[in-house]
N, C-alpha and C positions, 0 to 999 in steps of 0.2 A: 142137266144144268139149266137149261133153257125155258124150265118149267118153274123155276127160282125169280119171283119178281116182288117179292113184297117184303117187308122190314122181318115180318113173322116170318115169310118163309125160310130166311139166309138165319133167321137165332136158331131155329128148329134144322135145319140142314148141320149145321155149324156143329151142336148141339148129337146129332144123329155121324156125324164123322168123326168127333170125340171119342164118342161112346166106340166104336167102330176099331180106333186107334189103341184103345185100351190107355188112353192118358191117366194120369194120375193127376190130383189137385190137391189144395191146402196152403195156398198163396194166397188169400182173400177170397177165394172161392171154392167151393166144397163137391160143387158136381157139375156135369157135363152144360149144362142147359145155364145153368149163372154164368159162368164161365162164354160160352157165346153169345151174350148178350152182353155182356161186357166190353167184347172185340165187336161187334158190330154195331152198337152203341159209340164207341170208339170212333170208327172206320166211319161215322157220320155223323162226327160230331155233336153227337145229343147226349143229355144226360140220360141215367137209367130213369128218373122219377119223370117218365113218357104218358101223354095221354093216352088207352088205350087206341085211338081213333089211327095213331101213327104208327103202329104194327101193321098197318095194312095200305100204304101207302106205297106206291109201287116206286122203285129204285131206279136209278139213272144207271146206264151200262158202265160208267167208270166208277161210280160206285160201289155196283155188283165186284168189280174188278177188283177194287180196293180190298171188302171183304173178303172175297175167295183168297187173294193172297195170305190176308193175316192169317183167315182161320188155316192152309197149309203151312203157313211156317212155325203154326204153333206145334202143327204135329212133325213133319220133318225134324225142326231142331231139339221140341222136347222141352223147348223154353219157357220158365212160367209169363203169363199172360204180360206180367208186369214189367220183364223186364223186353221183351215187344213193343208196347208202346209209353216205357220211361214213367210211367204213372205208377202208386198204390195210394188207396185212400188207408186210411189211420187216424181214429179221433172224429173223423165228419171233416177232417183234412186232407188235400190233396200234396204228394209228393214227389219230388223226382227218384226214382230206383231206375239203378242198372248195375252190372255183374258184380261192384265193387262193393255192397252192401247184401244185407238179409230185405226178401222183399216184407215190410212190416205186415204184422199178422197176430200180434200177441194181443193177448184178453185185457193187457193192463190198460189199453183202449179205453174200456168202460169205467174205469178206476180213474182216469182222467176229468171221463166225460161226468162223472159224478163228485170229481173233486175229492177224491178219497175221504170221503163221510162214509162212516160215522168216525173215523179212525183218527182225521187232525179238523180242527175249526179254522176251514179256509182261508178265514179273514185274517190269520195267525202266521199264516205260511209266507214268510219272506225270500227265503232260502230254499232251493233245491239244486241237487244233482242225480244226475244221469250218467252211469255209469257201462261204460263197450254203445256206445251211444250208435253207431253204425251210421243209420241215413238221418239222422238226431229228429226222427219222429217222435220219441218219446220226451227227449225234451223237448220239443217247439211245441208239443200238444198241452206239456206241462203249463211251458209261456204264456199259452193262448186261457188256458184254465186258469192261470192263478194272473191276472196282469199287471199284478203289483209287488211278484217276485222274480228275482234274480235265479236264473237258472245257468252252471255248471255241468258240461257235460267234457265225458272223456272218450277215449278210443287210444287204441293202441295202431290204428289202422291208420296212417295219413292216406290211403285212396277213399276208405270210411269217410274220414276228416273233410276231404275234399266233396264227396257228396253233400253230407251235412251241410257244411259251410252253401251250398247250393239252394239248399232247402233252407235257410235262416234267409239269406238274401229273399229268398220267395214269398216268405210270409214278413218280410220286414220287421225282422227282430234282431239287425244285429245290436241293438243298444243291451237285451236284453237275455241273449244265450250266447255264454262264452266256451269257446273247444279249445279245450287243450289235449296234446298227444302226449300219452304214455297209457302204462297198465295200471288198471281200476284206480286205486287210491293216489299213485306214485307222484303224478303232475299236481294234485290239489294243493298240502301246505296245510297251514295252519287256519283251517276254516270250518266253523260248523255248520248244519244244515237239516231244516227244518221235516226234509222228507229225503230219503234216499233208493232212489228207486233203480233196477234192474233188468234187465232183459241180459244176462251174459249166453257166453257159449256153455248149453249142458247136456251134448250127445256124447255117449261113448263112444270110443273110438272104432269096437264094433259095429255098433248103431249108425256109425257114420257109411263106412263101409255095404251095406245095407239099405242103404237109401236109394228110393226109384232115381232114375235121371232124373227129374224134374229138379230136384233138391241136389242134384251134384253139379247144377250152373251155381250154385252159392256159394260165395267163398268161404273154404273149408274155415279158416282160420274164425270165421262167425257161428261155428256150429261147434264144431271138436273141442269137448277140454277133460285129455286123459280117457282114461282107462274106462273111469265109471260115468264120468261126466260132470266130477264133481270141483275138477280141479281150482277153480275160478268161485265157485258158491264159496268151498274151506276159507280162501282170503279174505275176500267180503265179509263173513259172519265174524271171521277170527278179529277185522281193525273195525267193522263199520261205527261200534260205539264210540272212539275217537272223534269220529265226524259229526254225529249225531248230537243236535242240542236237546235240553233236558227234555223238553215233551216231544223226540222227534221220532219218526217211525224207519223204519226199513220194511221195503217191499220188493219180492226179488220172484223173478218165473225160473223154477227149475223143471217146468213139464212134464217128461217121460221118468228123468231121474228123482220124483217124486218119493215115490217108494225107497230108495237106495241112499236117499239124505237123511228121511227118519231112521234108519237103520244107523247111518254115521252117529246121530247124536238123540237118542232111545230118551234125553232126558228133556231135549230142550220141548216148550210148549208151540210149537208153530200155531199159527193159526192161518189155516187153508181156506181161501180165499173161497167163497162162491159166486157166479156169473152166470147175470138172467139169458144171454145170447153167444153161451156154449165158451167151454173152454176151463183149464183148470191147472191146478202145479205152482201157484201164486204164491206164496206165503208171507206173511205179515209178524213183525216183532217189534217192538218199542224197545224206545232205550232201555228202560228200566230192565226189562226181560235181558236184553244182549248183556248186560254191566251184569246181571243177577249171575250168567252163565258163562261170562269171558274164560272160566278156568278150562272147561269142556271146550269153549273154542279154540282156547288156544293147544291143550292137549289134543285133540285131533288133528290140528296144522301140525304140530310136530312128531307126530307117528307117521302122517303120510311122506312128511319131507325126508323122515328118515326113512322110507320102505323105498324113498326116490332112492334117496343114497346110495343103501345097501342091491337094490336093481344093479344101478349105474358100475357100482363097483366089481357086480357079479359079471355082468358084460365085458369088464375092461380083461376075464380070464380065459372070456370066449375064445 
């Protein structure tokens, strides 16, 4: 340890004990070496976009100190990076995360940063919601993207809510992203909305099961829905044209259960997102499309409600 003196050496150490640890990543970071450059980055208060001249600048003992800690209690607890030092970035935004939220991660990021062109004409966009909104990254990025619309976001989570709300005071928007607590549609009312956007929960409940520790500090209720993981997409698809004004879009991440949604509806036209800086399971539909197929939507919400049923019932002879 004593041979550890310079900014490079503790990312490449840090970096080399990871690796070492067998960590797992997928929080904002993908491999060993982003990942401790992050924490010690952190641990000294610099941004990552560093000269390279400052890799080599040799470290003061309490701040070797600081570092050595972080980088152990990432690996002792198993913790992702983010919820260690209360930060994830999202959008080219900085956040507060911690255990009561998902750390943000999803590709709809770029979909932001790009303003969802080609799909609505920005200038158009007055209205949006955010729906299972969690740490309300996805709205506040929305806010900061469109700034002359009104953003709705939901959660069923008030410890969610409570983060959120954290994260609006931060970026100074409460005039302009309003939370309300209930599931997906329930708290909205009678409102339409120019874009409707998603990140819900869509692991199966195996898949959850399954998950490295890293992903099991996350609260379950932001990952699991059902069996297949679909259970939260069905509702969405089956009301979201209610919501949706005439030229408005749905955009919703179902990820892994990508595969397992076109299976559910063989008829509908998704349109699968693609992303220059990795990532996939997006899918995009207009009104016109959601109104053309409401019959399929709604027939698939009610075979599953009814397979709930008939479960439920078969249990109660257990």
């Amino acid at each position: 340890m004593n041979s550890l003196a310079t900014v490079r050496d503790f990312i490449r150490w840090g970096a080399s004990r990871f690796g070492e640890a067998g960590l797992v990543f997928g929080h904002g970071t993908d491999n060993a070496l982003d990942e401790s450059a992050g924490l010690v980055m952190h641990a000294l208060h610099l941004g990552m976009e560093l000269p390279g001249d400052y890799l080599d600048a040799v470290l003061s003992a309490a701040e070797r100190q600081e570092i050595i800690d972080l980088i152990e209690s990432r690996i002792s607890t198993r913790k992702p990076a983010a919820y260690l030092i209360h930060e994830a970035w999202f959008a080219g935004l900085s956040f507060y995360v911690d255990e009561r939220v998902l750390v943000p991660r999803s590709p709809i990021a770029e979909l932001i940063i790009n303003r969802f062109t080609p799909w609505v004409e920005p200038e158009r966009v007055e209205s949006i919601l955010d729906l299972c909104t969690g740490s309300g990254c996805i709205a506040i990025a929305c806010a900061c993207a469109f700034p002359d619309a009104q953003v709705l976001a939901t959660d069923i989570s008030a410890d969610a809510l409570a983060v959120a709300r954290m994260n609006i005071d931060r970026h100074e928007l409460v005039n302009r992203v309003q939370l309300l607590e209930g599931g997906l549609f329930d708290p909205v009312g009678e409102r339409y909305f120019d874009l409707i956007v998603s990140n819900p929960p869509y692991v199966s409940h195996q898949e959850v099961q399954q998950l490295p520790q890293e992903f099991r500090h996350e609260p379950v209720l932001g990952l699991s829905a059902g069996e297949d993981g679909l259970d939260l997409v069905v509702q969405i698809l089956k009301n979201a044209s209610r919501y949706l004004s005439e030229e408005g879009i749905l955009v919703v991440e179902v990820g892994c259960s990508q595969s397992t949604l076109v299976e559910q509806y063989p008829g509908i036209p998704f349109i699968w997102l693609e992303f220059e800086h990795g990532g996939e399971g997006v899918f995009l539909l207009e009104q016109a499309q959601l109104r053309r197929h409401q019959q399929d939507f709604d027939r698939v919400a009610r075979l599953r409600a009814g397979t709930a049923d008939s479960n439920a019932r078969s249990t109660d002879y257990v």
